[in-house]
C-alpha positions in Angstrom: -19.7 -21.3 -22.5 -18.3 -18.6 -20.4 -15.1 -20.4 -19.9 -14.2 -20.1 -23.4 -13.8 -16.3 -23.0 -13.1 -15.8 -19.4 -9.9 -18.5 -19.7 -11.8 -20.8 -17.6 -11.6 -18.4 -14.4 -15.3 -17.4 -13.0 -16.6 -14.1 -13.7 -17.0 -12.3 -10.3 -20.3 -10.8 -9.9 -21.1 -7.3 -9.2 -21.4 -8.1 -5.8 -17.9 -8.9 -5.6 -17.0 -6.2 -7.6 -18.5 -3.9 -5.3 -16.6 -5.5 -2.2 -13.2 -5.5 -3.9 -13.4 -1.7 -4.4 -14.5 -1.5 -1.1 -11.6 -3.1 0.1 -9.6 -1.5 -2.3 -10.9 2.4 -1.1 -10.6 1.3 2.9 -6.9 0.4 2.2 -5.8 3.4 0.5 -7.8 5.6 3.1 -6.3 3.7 6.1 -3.2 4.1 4.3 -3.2 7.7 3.5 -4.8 8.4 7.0 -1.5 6.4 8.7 1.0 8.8 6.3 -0.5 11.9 7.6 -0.7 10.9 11.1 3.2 9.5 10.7 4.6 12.2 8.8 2.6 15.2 10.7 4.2 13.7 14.1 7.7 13.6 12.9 8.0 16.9 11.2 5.2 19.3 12.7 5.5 20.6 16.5 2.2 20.3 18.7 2.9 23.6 19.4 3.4 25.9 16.5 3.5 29.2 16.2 2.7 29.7 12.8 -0.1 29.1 10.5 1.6 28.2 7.5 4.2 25.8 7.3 7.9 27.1 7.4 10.5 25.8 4.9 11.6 23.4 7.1 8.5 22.0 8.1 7.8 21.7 4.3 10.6 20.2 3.1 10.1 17.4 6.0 6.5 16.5 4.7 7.9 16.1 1.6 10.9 14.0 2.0 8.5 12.1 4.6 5.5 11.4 2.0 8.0 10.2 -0.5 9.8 7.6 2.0 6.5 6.3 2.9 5.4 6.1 -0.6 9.0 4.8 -1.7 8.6 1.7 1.1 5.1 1.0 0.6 5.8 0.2 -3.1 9.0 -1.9 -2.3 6.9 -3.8 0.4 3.9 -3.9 -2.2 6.4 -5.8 -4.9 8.0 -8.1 -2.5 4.7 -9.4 -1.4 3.5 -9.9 -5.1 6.8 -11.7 -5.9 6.3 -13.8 -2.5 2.4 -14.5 -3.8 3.5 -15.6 -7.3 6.5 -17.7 -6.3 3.7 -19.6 -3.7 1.3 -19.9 -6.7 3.8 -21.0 -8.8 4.9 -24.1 -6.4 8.4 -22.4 -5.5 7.5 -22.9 -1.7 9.6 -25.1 -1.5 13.2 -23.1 0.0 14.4 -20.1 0.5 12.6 -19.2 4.0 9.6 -16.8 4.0 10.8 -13.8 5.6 9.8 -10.6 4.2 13.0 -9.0 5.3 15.6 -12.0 4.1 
């Protein structure tokens, strides 16, 4: 009877609950570790002199975090359109480049 209120999908059990959101946690992590280790090389020296960050240094983080954020989400939305149009059955043209 569950497939009168679940649309006729399976219910996925705590077990896969539990190892979507572990997925889920090791993505963003890997994801926020690669932005720090990305943006700290570009706009941090190895050797600085100073313990805070300058102005400069600053600003760089910033405009860096929000690039990085700014691409992932466009890459994020081009994969999800890619994904629906193969659900759909719309494999059938239009190459499967990300980047065409």
């Amino acid at each position: 009877m569950s497939f009168l209120f679940g649309g006729g999908r399976p219910q996925p059990s705590s077990a896969e609950k539990i190892a979507a959101a572990e997925a889920e946690i090791e993505m963003v992590s890997n994801m926020f570790n690669q932005l720090v280790d990305t943006c700290t090389k570009k706009c941090i020296p190895n050797q600085y002199r100073e313990a805070d960050l300058n102005k400069g240094e600053s600003v760089c983080l910033d405009r860096c975090v929000a690039k990085f954020f700014e691409v992932n989400v466009k890459v994020s939305e081009k994969m999800q359109g890619e994904a629906q149009q193969r659900q759909g059955g719309a494999m059938g043209g239009g190459g499967g480049s990300m980047f065409g």
